[in-house]
PyMOL Python script that loads the backbone (N, CA, C, O; Angstrom):
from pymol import cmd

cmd.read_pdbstr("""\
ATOM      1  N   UNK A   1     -30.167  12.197  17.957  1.00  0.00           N
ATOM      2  CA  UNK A   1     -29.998  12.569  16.549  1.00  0.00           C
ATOM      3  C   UNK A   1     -28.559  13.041  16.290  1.00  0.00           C
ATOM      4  O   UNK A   1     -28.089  14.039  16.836  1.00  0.00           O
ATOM      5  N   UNK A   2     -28.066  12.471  15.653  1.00  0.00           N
ATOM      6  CA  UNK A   2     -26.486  13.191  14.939  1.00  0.00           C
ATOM      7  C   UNK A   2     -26.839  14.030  14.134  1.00  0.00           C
ATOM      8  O   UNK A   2     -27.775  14.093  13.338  1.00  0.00           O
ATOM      9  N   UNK A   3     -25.408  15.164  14.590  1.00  0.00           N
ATOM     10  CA  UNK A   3     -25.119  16.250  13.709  1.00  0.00           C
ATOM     11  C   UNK A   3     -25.322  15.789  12.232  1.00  0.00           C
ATOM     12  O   UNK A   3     -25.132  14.582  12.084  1.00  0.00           O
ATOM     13  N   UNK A   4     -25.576  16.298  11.399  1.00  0.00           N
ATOM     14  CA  UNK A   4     -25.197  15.879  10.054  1.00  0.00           C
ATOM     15  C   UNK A   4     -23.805  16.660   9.478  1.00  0.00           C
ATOM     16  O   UNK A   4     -23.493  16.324   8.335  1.00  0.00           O
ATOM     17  N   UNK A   5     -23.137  17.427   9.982  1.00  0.00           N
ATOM     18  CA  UNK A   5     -21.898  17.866   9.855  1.00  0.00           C
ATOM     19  C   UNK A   5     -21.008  16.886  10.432  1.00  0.00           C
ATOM     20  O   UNK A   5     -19.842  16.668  10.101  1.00  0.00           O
ATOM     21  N   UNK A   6     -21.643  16.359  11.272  1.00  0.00           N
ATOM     22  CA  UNK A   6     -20.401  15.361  12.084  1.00  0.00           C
ATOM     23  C   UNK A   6     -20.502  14.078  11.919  1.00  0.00           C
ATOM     24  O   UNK A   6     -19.786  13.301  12.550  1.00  0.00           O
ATOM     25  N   UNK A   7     -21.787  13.516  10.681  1.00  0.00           N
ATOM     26  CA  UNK A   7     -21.682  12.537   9.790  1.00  0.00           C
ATOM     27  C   UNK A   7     -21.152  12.235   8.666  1.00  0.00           C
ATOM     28  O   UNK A   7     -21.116  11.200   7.999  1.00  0.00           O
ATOM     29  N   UNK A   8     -20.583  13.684   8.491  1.00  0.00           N
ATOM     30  CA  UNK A   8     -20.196  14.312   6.863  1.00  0.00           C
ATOM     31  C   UNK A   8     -18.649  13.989   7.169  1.00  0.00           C
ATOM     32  O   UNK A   8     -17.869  13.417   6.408  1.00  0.00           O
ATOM     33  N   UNK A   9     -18.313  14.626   8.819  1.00  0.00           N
ATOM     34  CA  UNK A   9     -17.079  14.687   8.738  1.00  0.00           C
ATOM     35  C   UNK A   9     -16.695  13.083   8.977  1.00  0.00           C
ATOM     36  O   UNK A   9     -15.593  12.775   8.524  1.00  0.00           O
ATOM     37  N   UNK A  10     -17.342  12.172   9.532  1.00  0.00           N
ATOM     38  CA  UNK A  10     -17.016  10.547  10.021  1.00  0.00           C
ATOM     39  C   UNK A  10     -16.901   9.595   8.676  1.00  0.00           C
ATOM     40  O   UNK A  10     -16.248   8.551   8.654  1.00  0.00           O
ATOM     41  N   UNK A  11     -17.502  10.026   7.771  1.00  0.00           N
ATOM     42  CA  UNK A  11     -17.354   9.190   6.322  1.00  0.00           C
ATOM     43  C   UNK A  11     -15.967   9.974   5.680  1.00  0.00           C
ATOM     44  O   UNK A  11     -15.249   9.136   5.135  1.00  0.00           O
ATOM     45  N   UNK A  12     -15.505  11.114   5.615  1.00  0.00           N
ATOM     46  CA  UNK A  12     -14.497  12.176   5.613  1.00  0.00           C
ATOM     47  C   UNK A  12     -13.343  11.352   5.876  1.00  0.00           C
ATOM     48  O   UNK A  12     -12.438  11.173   5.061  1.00  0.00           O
ATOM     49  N   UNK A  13     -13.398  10.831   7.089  1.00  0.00           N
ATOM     50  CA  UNK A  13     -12.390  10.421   8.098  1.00  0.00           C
ATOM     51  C   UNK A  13     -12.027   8.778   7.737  1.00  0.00           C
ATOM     52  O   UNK A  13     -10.886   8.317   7.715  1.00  0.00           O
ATOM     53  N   UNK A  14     -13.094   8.135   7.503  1.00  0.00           N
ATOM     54  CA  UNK A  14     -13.546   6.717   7.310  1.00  0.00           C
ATOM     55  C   UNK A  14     -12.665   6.757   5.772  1.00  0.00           C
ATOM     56  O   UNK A  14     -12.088   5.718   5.453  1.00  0.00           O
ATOM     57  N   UNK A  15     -12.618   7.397   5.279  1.00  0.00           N
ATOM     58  CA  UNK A  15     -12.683   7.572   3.641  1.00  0.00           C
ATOM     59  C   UNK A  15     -10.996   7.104   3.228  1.00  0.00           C
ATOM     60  O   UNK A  15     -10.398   6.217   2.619  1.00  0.00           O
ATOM     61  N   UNK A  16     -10.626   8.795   4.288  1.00  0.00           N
ATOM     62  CA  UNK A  16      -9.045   8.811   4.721  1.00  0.00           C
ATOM     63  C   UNK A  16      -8.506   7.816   5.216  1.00  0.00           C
ATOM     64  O   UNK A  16      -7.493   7.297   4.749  1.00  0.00           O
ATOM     65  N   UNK A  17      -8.960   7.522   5.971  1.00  0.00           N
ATOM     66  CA  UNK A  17      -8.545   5.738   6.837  1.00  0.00           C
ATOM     67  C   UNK A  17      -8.791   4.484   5.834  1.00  0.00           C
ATOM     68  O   UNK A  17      -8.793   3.336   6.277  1.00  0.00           O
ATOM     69  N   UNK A  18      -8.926   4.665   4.945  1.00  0.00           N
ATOM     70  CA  UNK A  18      -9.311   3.689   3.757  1.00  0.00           C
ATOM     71  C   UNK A  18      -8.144   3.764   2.894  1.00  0.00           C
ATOM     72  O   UNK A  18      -7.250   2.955   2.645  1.00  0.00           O
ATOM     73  N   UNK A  19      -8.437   5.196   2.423  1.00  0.00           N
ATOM     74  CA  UNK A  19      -7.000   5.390   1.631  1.00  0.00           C
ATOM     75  C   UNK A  19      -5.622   5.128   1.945  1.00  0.00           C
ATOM     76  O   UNK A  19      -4.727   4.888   1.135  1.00  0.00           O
ATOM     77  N   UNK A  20      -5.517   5.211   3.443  1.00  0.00           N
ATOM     78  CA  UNK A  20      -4.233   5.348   4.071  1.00  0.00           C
ATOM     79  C   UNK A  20      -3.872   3.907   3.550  1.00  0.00           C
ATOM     80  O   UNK A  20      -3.123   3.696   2.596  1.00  0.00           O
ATOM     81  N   UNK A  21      -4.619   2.769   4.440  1.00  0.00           N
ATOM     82  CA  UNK A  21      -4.369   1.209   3.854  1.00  0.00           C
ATOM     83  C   UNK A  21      -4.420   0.823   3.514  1.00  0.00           C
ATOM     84  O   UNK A  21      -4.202  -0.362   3.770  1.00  0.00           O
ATOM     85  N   UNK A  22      -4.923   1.449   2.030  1.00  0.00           N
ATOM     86  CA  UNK A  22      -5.085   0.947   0.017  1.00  0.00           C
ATOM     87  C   UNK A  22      -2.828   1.248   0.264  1.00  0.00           C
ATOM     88  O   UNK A  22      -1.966   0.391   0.072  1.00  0.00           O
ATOM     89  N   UNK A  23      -2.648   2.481   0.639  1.00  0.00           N
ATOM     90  CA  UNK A  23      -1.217   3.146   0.278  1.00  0.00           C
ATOM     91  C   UNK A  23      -0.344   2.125   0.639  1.00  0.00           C
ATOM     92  O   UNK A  23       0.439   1.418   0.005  1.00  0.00           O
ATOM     93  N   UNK A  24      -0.682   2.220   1.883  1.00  0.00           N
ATOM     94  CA  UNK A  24       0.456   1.046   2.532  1.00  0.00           C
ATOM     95  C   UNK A  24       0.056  -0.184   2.062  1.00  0.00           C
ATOM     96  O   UNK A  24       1.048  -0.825   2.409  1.00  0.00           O
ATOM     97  N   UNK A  25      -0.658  -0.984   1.531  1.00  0.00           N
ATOM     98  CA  UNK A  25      -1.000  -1.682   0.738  1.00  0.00           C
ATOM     99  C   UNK A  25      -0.022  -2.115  -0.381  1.00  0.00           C
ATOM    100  O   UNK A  25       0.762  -3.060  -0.470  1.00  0.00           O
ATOM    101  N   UNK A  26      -0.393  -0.935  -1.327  1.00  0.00           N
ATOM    102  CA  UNK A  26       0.467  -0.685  -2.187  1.00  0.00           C
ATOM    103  C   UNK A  26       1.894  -1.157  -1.934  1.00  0.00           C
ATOM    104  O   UNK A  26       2.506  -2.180  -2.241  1.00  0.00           O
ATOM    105  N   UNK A  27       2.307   0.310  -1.048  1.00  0.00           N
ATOM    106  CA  UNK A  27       4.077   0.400  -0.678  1.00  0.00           C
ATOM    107  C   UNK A  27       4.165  -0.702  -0.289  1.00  0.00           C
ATOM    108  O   UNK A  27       5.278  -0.913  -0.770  1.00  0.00           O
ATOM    109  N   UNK A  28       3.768  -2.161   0.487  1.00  0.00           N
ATOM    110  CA  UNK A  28       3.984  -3.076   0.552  1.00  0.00           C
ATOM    111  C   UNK A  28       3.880  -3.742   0.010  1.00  0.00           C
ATOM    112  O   UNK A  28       4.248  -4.783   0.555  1.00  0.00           O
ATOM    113  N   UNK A  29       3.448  -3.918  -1.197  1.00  0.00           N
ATOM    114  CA  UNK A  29       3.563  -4.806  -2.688  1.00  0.00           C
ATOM    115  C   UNK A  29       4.574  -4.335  -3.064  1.00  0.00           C
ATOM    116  O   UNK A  29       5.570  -5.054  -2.982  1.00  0.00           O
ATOM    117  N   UNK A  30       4.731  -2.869  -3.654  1.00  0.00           N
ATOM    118  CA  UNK A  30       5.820  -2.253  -4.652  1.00  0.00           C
ATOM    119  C   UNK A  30       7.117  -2.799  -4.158  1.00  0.00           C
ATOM    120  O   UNK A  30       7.931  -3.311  -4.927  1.00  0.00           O
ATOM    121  N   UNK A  31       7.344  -2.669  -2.633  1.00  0.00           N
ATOM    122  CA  UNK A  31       8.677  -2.968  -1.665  1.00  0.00           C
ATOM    123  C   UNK A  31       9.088  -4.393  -2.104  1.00  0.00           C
ATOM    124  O   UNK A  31      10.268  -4.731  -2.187  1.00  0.00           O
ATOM    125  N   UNK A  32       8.151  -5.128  -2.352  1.00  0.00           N
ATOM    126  CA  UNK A  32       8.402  -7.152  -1.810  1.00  0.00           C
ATOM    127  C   UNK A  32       8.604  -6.878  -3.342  1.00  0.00           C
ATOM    128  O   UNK A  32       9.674  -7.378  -3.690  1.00  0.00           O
ATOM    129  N   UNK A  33       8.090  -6.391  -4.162  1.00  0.00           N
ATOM    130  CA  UNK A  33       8.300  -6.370  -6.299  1.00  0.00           C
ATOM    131  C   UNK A  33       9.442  -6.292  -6.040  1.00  0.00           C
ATOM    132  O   UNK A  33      10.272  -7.201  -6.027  1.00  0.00           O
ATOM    133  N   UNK A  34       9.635  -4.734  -5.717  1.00  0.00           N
ATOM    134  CA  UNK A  34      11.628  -4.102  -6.116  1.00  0.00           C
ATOM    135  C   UNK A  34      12.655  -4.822  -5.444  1.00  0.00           C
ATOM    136  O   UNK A  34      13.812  -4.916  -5.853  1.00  0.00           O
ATOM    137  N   UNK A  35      12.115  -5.424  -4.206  1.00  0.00           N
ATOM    138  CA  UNK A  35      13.235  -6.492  -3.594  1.00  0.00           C
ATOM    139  C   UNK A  35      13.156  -7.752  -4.365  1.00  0.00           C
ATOM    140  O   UNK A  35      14.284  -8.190  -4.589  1.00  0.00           O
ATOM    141  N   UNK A  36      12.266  -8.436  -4.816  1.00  0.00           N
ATOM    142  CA  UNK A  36      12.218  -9.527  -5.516  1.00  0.00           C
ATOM    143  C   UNK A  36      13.143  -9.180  -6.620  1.00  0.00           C
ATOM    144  O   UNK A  36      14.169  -9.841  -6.774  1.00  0.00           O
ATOM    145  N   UNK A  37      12.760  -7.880  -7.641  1.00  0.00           N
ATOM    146  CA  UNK A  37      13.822  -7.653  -8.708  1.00  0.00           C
ATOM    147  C   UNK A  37      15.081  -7.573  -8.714  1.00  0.00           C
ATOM    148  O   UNK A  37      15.842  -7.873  -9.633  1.00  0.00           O
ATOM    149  N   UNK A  38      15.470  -6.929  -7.091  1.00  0.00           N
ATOM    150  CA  UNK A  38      16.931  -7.203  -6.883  1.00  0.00           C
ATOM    151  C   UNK A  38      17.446  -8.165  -6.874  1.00  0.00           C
ATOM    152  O   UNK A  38      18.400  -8.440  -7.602  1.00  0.00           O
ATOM    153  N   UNK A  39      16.928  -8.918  -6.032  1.00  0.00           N
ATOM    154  CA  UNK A  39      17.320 -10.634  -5.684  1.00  0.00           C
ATOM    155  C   UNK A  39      17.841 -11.482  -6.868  1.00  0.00           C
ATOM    156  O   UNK A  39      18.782 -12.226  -7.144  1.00  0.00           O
ATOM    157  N   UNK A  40      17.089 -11.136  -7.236  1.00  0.00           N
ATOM    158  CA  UNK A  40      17.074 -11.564  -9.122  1.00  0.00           C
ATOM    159  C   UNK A  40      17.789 -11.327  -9.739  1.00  0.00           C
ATOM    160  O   UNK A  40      18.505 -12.182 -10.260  1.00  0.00           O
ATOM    161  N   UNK A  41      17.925  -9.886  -9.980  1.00  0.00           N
ATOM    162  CA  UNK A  41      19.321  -9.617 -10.742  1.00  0.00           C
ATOM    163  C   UNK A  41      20.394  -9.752  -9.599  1.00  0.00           C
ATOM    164  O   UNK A  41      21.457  -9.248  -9.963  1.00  0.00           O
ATOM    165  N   UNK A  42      20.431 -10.143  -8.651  1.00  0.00           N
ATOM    166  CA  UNK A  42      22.371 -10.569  -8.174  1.00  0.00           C
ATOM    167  C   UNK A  42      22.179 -12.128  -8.197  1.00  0.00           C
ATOM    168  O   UNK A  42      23.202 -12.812  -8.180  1.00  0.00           O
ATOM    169  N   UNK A  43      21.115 -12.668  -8.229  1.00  0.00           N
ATOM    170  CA  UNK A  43      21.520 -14.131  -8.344  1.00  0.00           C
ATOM    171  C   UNK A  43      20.676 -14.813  -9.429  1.00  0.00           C
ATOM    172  O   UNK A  43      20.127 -15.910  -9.337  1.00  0.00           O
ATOM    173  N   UNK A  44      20.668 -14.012 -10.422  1.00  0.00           N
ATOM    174  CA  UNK A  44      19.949 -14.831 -12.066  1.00  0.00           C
ATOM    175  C   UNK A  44      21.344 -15.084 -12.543  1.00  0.00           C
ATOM    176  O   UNK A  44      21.557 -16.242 -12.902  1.00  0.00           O
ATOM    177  N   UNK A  45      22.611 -14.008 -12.642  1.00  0.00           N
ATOM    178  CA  UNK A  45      23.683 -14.178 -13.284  1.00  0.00           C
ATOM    179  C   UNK A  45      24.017 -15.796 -12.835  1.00  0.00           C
ATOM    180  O   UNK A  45      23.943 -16.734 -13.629  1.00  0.00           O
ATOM    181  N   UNK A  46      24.402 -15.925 -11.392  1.00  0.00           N
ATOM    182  CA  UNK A  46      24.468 -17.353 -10.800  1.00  0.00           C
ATOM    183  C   UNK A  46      23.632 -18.686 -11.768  1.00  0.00           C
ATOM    184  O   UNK A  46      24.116 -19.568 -12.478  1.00  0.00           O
ATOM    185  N   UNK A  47      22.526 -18.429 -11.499  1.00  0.00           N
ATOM    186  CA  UNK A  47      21.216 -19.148 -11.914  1.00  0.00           C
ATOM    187  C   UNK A  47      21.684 -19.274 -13.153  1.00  0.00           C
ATOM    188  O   UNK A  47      22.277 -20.342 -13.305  1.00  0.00           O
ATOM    189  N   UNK A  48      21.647 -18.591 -14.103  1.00  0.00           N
ATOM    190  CA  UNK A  48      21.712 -18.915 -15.692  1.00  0.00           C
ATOM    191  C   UNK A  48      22.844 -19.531 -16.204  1.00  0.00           C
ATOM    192  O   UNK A  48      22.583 -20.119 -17.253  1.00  0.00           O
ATOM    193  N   UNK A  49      24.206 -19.636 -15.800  1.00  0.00           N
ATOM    194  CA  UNK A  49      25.135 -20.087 -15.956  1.00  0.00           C
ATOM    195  C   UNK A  49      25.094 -21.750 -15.363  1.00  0.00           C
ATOM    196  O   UNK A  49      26.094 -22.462 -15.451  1.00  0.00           O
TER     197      UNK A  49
END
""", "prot")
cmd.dss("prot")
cmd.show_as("cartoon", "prot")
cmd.util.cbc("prot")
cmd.orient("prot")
């Protein structure tokens, strides 16, 4: 039989470990966006001309 404190704390933990790689998730979209936007603006001037 499991603790039920130490089922409480494993979904706790599970939860956190979820969130962590929604974040980095994220920060790895936001990163490849703001570099894409750079890229862009130093070589759209090029491009549009």
């Amino acid at each position: 039989m499991i603790d039920p404190i130490f089922d409480e704390e494993y979904e706790f933990l599970e939860a956190v470990g979820r969130g962590q790689l929604w974040g980095a998730a994220i920060c790895v979209v936001l990163s490849i966006l703001s570099c894409g936007l750079w890229i862009g603006m130093l070589f759209w001037p090029h491009v549009s001309h």
